[in-house]
N, C-alpha and C positions, 0 to 999 in steps of 0.2 A: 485649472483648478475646478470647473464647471464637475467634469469628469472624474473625480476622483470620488472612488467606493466609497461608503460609509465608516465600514471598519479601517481604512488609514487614515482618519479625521485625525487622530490624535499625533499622527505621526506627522501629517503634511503639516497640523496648527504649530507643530515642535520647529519644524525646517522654519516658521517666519518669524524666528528671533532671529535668524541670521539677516536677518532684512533692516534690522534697528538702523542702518545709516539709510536706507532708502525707505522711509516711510508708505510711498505712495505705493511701492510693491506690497509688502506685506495687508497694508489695510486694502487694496484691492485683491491679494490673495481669503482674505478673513471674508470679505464682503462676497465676492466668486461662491465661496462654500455657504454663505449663509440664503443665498439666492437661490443657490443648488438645492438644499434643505426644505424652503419653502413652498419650490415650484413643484418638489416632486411629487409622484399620485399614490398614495394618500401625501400629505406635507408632514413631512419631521420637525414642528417647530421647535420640540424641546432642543434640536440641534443646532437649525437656524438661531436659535438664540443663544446658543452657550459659542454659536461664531461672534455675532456682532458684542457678546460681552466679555469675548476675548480681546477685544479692540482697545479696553481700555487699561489692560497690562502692559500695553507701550506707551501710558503717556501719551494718549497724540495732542494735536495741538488744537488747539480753539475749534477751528474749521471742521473737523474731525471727527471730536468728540461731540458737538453740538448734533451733525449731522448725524453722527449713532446710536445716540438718545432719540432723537426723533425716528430713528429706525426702529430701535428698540420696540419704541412706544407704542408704534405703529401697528407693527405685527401682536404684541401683547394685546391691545386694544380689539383688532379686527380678528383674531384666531385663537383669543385663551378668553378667563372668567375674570385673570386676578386685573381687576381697573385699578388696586389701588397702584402695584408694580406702572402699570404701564402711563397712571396718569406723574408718577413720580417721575419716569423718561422724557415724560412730555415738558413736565413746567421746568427741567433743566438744558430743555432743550431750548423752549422760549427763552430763557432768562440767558443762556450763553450765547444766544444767538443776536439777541439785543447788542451786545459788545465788541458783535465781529460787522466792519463795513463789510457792504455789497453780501449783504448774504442772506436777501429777499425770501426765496425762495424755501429755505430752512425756516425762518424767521415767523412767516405767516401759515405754512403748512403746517408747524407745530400748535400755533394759536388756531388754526381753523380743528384739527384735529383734536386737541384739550379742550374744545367749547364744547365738541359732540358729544364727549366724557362727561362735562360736566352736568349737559343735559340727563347723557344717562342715567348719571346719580341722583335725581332730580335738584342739581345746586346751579338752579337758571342765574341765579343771583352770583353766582361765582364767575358762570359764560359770560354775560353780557358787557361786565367793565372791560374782560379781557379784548372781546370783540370789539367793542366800542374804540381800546388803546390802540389793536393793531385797524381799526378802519382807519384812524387815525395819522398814525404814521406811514400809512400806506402810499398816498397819497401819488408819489411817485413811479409808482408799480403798478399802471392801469390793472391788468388783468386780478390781483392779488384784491388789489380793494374793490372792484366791481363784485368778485366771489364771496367777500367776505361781508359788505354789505347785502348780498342775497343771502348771505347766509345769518344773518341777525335780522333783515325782515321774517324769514324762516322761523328763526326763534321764537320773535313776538306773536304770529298768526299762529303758531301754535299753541300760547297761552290765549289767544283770543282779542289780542291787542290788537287790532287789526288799523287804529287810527294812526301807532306806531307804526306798522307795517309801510304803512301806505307812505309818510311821512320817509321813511330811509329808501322805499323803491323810486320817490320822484329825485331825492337826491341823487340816485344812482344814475337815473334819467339824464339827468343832468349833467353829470360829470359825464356820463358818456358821449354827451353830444360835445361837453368843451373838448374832450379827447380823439372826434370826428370819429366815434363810431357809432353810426346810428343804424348798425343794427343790434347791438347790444344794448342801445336807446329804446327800439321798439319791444325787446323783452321786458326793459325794467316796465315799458308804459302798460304792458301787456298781464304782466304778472299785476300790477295795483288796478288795473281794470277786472281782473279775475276778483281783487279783495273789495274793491266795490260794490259790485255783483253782490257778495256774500255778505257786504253791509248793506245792501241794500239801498244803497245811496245811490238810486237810477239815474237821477237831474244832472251824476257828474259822469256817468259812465257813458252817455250819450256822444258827448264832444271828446272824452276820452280814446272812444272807437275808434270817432272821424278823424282822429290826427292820426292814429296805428295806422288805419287804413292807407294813408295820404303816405307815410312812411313806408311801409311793407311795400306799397307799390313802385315807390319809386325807388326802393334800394335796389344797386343790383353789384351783384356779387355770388359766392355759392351758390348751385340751384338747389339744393339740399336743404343748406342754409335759408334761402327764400323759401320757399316750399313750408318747411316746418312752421316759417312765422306765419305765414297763411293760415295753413291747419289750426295755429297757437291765436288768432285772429275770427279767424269762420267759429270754432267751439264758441268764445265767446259770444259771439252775433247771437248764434242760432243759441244757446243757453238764455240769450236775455230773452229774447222772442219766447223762447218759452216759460220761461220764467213769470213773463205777462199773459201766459196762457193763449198766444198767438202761435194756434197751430196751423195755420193757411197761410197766416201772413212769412211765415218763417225757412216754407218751401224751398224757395231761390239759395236762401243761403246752405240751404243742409243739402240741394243739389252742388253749387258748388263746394261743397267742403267735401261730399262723394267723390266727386272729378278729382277734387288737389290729393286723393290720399292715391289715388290709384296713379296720378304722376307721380307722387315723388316714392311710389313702389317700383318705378322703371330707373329712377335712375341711381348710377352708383355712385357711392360716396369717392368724393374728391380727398386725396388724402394732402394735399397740397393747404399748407397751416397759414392761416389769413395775416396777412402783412401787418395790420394793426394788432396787437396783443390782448388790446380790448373785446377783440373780435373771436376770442377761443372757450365758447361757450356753445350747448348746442340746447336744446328745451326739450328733447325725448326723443329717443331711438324710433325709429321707422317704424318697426314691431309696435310700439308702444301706443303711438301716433293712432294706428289702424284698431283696435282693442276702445280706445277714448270715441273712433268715430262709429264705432258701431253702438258704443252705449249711449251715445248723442240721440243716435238712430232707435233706438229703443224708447228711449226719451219722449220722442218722437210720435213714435208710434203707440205708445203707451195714451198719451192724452189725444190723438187722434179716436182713439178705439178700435187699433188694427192687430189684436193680440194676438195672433197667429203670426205676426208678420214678427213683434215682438218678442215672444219665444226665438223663432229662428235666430233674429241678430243675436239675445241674450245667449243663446246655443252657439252661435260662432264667436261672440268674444270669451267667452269660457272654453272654449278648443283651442283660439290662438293663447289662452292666459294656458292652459294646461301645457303647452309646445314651448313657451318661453320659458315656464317651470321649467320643462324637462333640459332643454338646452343649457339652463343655472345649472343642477345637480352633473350634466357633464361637463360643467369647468369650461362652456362657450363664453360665461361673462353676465352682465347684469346683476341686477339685482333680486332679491331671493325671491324663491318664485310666491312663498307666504305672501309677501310685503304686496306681491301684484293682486293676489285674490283678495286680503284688504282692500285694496284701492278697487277693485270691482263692486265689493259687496256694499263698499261704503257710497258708490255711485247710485246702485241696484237699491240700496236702503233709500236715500237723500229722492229720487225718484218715484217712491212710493209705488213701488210696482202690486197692481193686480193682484192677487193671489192663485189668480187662476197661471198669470205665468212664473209664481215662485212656490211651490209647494212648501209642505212641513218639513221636510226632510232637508231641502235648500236651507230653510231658515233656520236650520238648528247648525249647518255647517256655519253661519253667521255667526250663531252665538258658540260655538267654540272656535271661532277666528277669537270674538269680542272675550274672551277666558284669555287668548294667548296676548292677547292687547287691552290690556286695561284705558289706555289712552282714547280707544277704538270705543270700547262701552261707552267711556264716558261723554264721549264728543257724540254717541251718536245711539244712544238707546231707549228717546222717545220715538225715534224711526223703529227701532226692531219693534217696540209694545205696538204701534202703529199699523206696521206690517203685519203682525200675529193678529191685529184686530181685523183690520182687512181679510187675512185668511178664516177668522170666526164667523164673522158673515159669511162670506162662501160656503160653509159649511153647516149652518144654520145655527149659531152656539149663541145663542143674543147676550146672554149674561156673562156669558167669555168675552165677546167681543166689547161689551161696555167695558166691565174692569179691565182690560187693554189699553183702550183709548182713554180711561182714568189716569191710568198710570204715564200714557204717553203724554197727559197735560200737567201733568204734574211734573216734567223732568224736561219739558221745551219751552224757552223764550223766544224760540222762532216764530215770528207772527204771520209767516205762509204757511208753515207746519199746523201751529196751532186752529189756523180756519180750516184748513183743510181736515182735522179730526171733530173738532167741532161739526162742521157739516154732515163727516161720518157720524159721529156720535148721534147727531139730530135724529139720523135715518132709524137709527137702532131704534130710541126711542119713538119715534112712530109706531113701527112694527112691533113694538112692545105692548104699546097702546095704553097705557097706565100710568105716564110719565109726564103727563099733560104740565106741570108746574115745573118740571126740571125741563121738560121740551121749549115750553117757552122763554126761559130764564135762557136758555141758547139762542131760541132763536133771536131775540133783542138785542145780540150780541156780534150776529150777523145777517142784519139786516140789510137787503141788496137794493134795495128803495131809495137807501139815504145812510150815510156814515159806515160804509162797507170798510173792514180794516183793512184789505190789501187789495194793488192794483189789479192782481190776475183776473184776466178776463174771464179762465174758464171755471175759475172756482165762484165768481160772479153769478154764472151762471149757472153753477151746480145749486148754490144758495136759491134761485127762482127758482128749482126744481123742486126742493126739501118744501121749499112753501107750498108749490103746487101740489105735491104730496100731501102734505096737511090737510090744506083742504078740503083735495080729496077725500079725504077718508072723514072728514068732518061734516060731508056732505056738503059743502056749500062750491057748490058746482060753476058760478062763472067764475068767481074769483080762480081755482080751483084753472080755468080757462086763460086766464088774464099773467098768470104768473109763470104759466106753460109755455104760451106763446112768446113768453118774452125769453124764457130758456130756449124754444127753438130757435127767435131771431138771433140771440148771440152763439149758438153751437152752429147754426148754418153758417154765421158769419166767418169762424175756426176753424171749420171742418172738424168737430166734438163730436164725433158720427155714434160714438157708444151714447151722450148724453142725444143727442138727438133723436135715437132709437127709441130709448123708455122714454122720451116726453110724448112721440107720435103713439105709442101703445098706451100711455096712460092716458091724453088725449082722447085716442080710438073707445079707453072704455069709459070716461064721462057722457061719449056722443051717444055710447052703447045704452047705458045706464038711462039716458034722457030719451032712447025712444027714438033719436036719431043714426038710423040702421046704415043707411047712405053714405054721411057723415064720419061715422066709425070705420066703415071699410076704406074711406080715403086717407084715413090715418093709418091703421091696421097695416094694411096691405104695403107701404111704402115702408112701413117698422121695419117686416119681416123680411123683405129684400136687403133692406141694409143690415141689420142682425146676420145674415146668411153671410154676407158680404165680407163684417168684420173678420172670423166671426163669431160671436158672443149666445152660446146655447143658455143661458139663461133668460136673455131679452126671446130668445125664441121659442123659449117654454112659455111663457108668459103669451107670447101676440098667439102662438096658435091654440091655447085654450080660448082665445078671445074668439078668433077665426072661428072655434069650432060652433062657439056660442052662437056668434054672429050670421054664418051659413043657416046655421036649426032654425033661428028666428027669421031668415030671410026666406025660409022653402031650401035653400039649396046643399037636396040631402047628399050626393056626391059630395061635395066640396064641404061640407059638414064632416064627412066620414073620413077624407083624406087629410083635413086639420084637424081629429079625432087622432089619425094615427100619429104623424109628427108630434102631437104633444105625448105621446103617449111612449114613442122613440126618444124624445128628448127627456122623457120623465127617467125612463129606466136609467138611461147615459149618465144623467147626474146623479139618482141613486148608487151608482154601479162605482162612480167616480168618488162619491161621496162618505160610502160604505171602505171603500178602500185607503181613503185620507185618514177617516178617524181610525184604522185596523194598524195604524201606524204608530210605534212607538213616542215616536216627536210628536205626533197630534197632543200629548199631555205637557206640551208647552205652553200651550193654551190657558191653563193653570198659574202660573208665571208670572206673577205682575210686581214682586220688589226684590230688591239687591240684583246682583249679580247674575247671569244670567244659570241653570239648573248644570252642572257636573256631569249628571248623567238621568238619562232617561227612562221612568218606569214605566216596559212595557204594560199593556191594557191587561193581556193575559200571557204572563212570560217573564221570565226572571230580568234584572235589572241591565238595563244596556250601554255601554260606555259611548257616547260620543265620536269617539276615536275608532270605535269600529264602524260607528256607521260611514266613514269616509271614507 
């Protein structure tokens, strides 16, 4: 039946009335063609479905008909628009399925499948009793209700319940250790240590780790299997470590979480299905695994201040993200390759990268991801205004960059996010210099002295830098000294090398400014080595006008005239670079600060540009 042409559809569907006394022929003759239908390249669905809804011109019997509603549903659901057709196959799928013993599998695929529907439609309120009924009677069917409890944690974290969440993943915990599967134990502990994290509820995540840890280690079973929960293990670590802005201390684990991707890139998948049922779950494709470790690594290197290094990884996981696209679009499998640059950008955002390693044109393929995902905007668009502020600084746009960072506090209750643009914001206002009442109305708000809102070490120390800035510029030159040195002791202590660079140049030019020539060059000089190193051409436009200052004043007309040129090389560089950002249509995103993110982009000098072409 596999085989048979399209145009004798009607004649083969004719031949299996003669099958009325052998049901199981005829409904695996209908089923044969509707598969055929399906599978084919392009897919015939309107065919595949006028198979399996010839199925129900025989009468079949319970068993049957339940299973070809949820077929129905299935295919209407994942490959046409009409939800309402396909959610009507589903709930008579549940409902008939309910009535027939032993027929698990029909029973909860339908319920797990109609909650997705019903998400779609946005009627959470309709999923969740469902979910709730079939966790319920599941009870019996390890693998049925371990899924469909992750899949109602799912639900709630994606409303933002996250105390529910957390609440259904230790139950799952749980049942899975009464069922001895503990390695479906360390997912569930794994996945509510991820929702910790994200609530921020460090004090529990700590002892959380240490039992995964004790667990992962000592399972043993699949290497694939183990390997992943590693990888799904070390992300965590190395995310809390930086989380607390421990970028030194965090080393070890983002070395071993390098090493476990590149094992479990050697070995092959075991296709041999784990004895326990509980045990038939896996946390991310291999591909998938490697993509997560290099934006760890970004992550990484971002709060280090090794942007170069940064780019690169962000350049390889956007190749491997582009290769798994492409591998989707030829019918390899996975999931669409959209949903995966999502999940980059939404990483790329949450990270608060540079601008010097996301441009305008990056950020605008953001905001028409965030067009195609409303959910995307919503969860995450005092990140983009954030981001666009980030890139306005870069480019010198001070009053762009403030209403950015207006806008990004006015749309986050995240209280890492929020210090973290406030600190930005501070600087703006500095460089503004007119802002003195709203500057300090900030700064008392993060205060690194006493009552600092969040534990990050390195945003701690960004806050003694903004002071030290201040001062600076207010003239009062030890304090100015006192607030400096304390951002060097905590950025030396992280290895914060960008923050550590401008505190020794800002440093270099109070020593400069007091007459202490000596003093200056001991700061200065060790700037510019690391600036070169990062490396960061703006820390280095900066130390070598100082150098050039500093040489004139000390006699040393050579070394005067060679820190003349460098600044002079690095001037053009960022003119040349900076000239070219705003020549760009997206640079008028910059403009951009309520609803929705802009449809389409008017270029500077040039008719209006679609979004869609810039991809």
């Amino acid at each position: 039946p596999l085989l048979i042409p399209e145009g004798e559809f009607t004649l083969a569907a004719t031949q299996c009335i003669q099958y009325k006394k052998a049901p199981e022929r005829w409904y695996l003759a209908l089923l044969g063609f509707a598969e055929h239908f399906r599978t084919s390249s392009p897919p015939k669905i309107r065919l595949c479905v006028h198979c399996l809804q010839a199925v129900f011109q025989f009468k079949p019997p319970q068993r049957i008909e339940a299973r070809t509603h949820l077929q129905l549903g299935s295919v209407l659901y994942h490959h046409t628009k009409n939800s309402d057709l396909a959610r009507s196959h589903l709930e008579k799928a549940w409902y008939i399925s309910q009535q027939v013993p032993q027929f698990e599998d029909v029973k909860f695929e339908a319920a797990s499948i109609l909650s997705e529907l019903f998400c779609q439609q946005n009627l959470v309120d309709s999923a969740k009793p469902l979910l709730r009924k079939a966790i319920q009677i599941s009870q019996q069917t390890p693998y049925w209700h371990c899924r469909l409890l992750f899949q109602l944690a799912q639900l709630h974290t994606l409303e933002k319940d996250l105390v529910s969440a957390c609440d259904l993943l230790g139950v799952g915990a749980e049942y899975a250790r009464v069922v001895g599967s503990e390695y479906t134990r360390a997912l569930f502990l794994l996945s509510k240590g991820m929702l910790l994290l994200m609530e921020r509820k460090l004090g529990e995540v700590h002892p959380l780790l240490t039992l995964c840890g004790t667990i992962v280690e000592n399972w043993q079973g699949n290497p694939i299997q183990k390997e992943s929960l590693r990888v799904f293990f070390l992300v965590l670590q190395v995310t809390h470590y930086l989380d607390a802005g421990q970028v030194k201390s965090v080393k070890p684990c983002l070395k071993q979480l390098q090493q476990c991707i590149q094992t479990i890139s050697t070995l092959h998948d075991d296709e041999i299905l784990p004895s326990n049922p509980a045990d038939l779950f896996h946390w991310l494709p291999k591909e998938h695994m490697c993509v997560l470790v290099y934006l760890v690594t970004v992550m990484h290197s971002m709060q280090a201040g090794y942007l170069e290094k940064a780019q690169k990884y962000t350049d390889k996981a956007l190749m491997q993200l582009e290769k798994l696209k492409s591998e989707f679009e030829l019918g390899l499998g996975g999931i669409p390759g959209s949903y995966r640059i999502f999940v980059l950008y939404e990483f790329l955002i949450y990270l608060k990268v540079s601008p010097l390693c996301f441009s305008s044109d990056q950020i605008s393929q953001v905001c028409q991801l965030c067009q195609q995902s409303p959910r995307l905007f919503t969860n995450h668009a005092a990140q983009l205004h954030t981001l666009l502020g980030l890139y306005c600084i870069s480019v010198n746009c001070m009053d762009n960059a403030e209403a950015q960072f207006s806008a990004a506090l006015r749309l986050t209750s995240h209280q890492e996010l929020w210090t973290y643009i406030v600190t930005n914001l501070a600087s703006v206002y500095i460089r503004e210099g007119n802002r003195q009442q709203d500057l300090y109305s900030l700064l008392e708000r993060i205060n690194p002295d006493h009552n600092f809102p969040v534990s990050s070490h390195c945003l701690r120390a960004a806050a003694f830098y903004i002071r030290g800035l201040l001062s600076f510029f207010q003239g009062r030159y030890n304090e100015a000294k006192r607030f400096l040195r304390e951002t060097l002791k905590m950025s030396n202590a992280e290895d914060l090398n960008r923050l550590t660079a401008c505190s020794l140049v800002l440093l270099g030019h109070i020593f400069y400014v007091l007459g202490n020539h000596r003093e200056s060059n001991n700061m200065v000089v060790p700037a510019m080595q690391l600036a070169s190193k990062i490396p960061d051409m703006s820390v280095q436009l900066w130390s070598s006008a100082l150098l050039k200052d500093l040489n004139k004043a000390l006699g040393n007309t050579m070394d005067a005239h060679e820190a003349a040129q460098m600044h002079q090389n690095f001037s053009q560089q960022l003119l040349q670079d900076h000239i070219a950002a705003c020549s760009l249509p997206e640079h008028n995103l910059i403009s951009w600060t309520e609803g929705p993110p802009p449809v389409q982009i008017q270029a500077q000098n040039g008719p209006t540009t679609s979004l869609a072409s810039l991809l």
